[in-house]
C-alpha positions in Angstrom: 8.8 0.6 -39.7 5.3 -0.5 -38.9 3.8 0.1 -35.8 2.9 -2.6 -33.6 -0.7 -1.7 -33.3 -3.3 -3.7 -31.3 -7.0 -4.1 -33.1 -9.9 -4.6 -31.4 -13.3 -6.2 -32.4 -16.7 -6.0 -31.3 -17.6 -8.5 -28.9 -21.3 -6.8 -27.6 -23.1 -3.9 -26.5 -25.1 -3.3 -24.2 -28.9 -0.8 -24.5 -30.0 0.3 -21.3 -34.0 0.9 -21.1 -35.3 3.1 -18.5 -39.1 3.9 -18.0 -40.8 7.2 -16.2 -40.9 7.2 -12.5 -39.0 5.2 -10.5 -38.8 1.6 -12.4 -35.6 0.0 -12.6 -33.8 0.3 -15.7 -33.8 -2.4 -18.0 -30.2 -3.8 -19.3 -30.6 -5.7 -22.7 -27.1 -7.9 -23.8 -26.2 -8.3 -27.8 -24.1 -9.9 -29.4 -22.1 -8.7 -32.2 -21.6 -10.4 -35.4 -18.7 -10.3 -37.4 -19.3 -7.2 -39.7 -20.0 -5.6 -35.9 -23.7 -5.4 -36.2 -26.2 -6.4 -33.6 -27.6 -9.7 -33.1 -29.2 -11.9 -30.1 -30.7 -9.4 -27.9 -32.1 -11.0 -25.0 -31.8 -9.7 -20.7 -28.5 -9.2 -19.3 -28.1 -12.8 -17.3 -26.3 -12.6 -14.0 -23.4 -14.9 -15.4 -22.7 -11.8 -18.1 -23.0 -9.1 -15.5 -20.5 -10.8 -13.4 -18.4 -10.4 -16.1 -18.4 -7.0 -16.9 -18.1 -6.1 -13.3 -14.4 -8.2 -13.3 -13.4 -6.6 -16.6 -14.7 -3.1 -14.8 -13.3 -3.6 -11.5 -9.4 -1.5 -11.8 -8.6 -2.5 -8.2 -6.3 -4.8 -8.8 -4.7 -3.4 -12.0 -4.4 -0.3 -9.2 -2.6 -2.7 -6.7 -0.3 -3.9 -9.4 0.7 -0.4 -10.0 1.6 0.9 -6.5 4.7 2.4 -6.3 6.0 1.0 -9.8 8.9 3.3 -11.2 8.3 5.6 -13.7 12.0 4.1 -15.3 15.2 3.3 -13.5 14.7 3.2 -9.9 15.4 6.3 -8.3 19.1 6.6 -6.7 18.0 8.1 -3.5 15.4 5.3 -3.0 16.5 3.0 -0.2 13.7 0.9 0.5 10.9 0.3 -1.4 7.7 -2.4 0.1 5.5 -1.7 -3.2 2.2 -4.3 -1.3 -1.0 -2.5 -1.1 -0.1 -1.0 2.4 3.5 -0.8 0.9 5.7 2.3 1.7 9.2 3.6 0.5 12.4 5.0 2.2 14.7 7.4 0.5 16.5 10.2 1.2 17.3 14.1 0.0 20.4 15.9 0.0 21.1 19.1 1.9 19.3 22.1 0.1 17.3 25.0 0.5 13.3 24.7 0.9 10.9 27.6 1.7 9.0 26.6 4.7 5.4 28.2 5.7 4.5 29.1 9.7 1.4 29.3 11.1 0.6 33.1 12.2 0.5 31.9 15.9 4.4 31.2 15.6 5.1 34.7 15.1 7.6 33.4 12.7 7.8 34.6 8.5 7.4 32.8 6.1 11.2 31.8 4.0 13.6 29.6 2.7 16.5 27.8 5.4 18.9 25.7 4.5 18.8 22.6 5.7 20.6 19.2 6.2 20.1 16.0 4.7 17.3 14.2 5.2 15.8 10.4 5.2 12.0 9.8 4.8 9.7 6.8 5.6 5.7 6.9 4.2 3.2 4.5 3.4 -0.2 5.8 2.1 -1.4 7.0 5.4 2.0 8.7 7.5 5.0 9.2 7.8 8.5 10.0 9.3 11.5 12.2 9.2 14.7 12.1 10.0 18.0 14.2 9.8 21.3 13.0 8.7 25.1 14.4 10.0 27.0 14.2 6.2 25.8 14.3 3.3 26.6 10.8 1.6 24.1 8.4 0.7 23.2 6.9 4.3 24.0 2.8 4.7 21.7 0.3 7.0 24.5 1.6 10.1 23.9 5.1 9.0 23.0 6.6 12.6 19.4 8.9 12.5 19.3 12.2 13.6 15.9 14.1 15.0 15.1 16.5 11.8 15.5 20.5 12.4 11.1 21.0 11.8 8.3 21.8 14.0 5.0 19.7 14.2 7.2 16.5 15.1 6.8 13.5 17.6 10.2 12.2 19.2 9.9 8.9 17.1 10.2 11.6 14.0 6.1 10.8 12.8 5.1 14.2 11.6 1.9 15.6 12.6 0.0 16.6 9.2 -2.9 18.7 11.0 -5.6 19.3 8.8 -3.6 18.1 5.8 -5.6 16.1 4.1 -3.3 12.7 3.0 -4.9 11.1 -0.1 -2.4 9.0 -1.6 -3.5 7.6 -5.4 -4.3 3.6 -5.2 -2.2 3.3 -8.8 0.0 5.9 -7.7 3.8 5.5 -9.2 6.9 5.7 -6.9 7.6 9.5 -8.1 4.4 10.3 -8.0 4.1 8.6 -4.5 7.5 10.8 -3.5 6.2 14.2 -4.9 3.1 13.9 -3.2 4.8 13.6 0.4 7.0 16.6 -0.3 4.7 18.4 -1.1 2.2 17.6 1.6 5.0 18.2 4.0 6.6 21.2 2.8 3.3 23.5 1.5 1.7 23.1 5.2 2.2 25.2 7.8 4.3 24.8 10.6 2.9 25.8 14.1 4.4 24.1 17.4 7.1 21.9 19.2 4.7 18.3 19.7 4.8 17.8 24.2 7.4 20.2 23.9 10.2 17.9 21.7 12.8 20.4 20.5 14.7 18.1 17.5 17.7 20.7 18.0 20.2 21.5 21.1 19.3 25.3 20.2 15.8 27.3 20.0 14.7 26.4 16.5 13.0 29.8 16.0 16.1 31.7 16.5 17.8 29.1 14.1 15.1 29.4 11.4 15.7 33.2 11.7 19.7 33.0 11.2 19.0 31.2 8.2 16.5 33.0 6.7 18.9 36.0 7.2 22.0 34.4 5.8 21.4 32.8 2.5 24.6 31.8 2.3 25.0 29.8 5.2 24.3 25.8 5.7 22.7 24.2 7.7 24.8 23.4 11.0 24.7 20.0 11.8 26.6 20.2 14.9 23.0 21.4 16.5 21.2 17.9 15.5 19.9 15.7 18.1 21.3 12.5 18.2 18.5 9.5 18.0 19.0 5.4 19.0 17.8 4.8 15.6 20.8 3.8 12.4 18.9 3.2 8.9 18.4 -0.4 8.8 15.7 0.5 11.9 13.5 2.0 9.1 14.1 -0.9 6.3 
């Protein structure tokens, strides 16, 4: 089978002329014939430089882009807004994540267990929250504070010195991967005007799970919250 391969001509070149000292450069248009040489050099007009700045100008190609799957939507998407200020929901299932502490906490680093979880981001924040099962949560889905340091009671996380830079074009897995990441490869340091998201002390928790590999996450310590899914859609 052939492939389907796009050909592209010549359409024109542009020479740009610069002189010693400080001179502006010099921008000369051609045109290109059809055996691709050359022809009609004469001063770049304004009209022509308008142009090329459109055809050079990826912003919105970028927009476009935003949050588009890489294939079939993710299953653990739940929401997706893919604007240019757009953001996603979706969720994880329980599983086992190493998390980092700041020295201050007096607590090592290691890998917990922990419950499932539902996240909400747009390019600049986001928020996390804790679920009591582990089925895909439903608009009535009720929201639980999640089991982490560094959190505000409405479940916005507090990224420090993180610094959040969220690709213009980028896809909805890269868009995911990136939040994880900045999330889980920071360091956690301190309970935010002193919310505890859990009925026990979080440090000793953290500890019991680092010491038992074995053991899940017990949902039975989650704080309940007066939020259900359909708050975050």
């Amino acid at each position: 089978m052939t492939p389907n391969v796009q050909l592209y001509q010549p359409k024109a070149a542009l020479v740009v002329f610069t002189a010693s000292g400080f001179a502006a450069p010099y921008i000369e248009y051609y045109d290109m014939d059809d055996c691709g040489c050359p022809v009609n050099p004469h001063p770049l007009t304004v009209r022509e430089a308008q142009s090329l700045a459109k055809a050079l100008d990826t912003r919105e190609h970028a927009g476009k882009a935003f949050l588009r799957p890489e294939g079939v939507l993710p299953d653990n998407v739940l929401h997706l807004d893919p604007s240019e200020n757009g953001s996603v929901v979706w969720y994880t299932k329980p599983q086992r994540q190493k998390l980092y502490f700041a020295e201050s906490l007096g607590l090592e680093n290691g890998t917990v267990a922990l419950p499932a979880l539902v996240w909400k981001a747009n390019k600049k924040e986001m928020q996390i929250f804790a679920l009591n099962g582990t089925a895909k949560p439903k608009a009535e889905t009720p929201l639980y504070h999640a089991p982490f340091f560094n959190l505000y009671q409405k479940g916005y996380v507090c990224m420090g010195t993180v610094n959040v830079a969220i690709k213009s074009a980028a896809s909805l897995e890269e868009f995911i991967s990136a939040w994880h990441a900045y999330f889980f490869d920071s360091y956690f340091s301190h309970h935010i005007n002193e919310h505890n998201p859990v009925g026990v002390n979080l440090f000793n928790l953290y500890k019991e799970l680092m010491a038992d590999t074995e053991k899940k996450f017990p949902t039975d310590t989650l704080r309940t919250t007066p939020l259900t899914l359909k708050n975050l859609l």
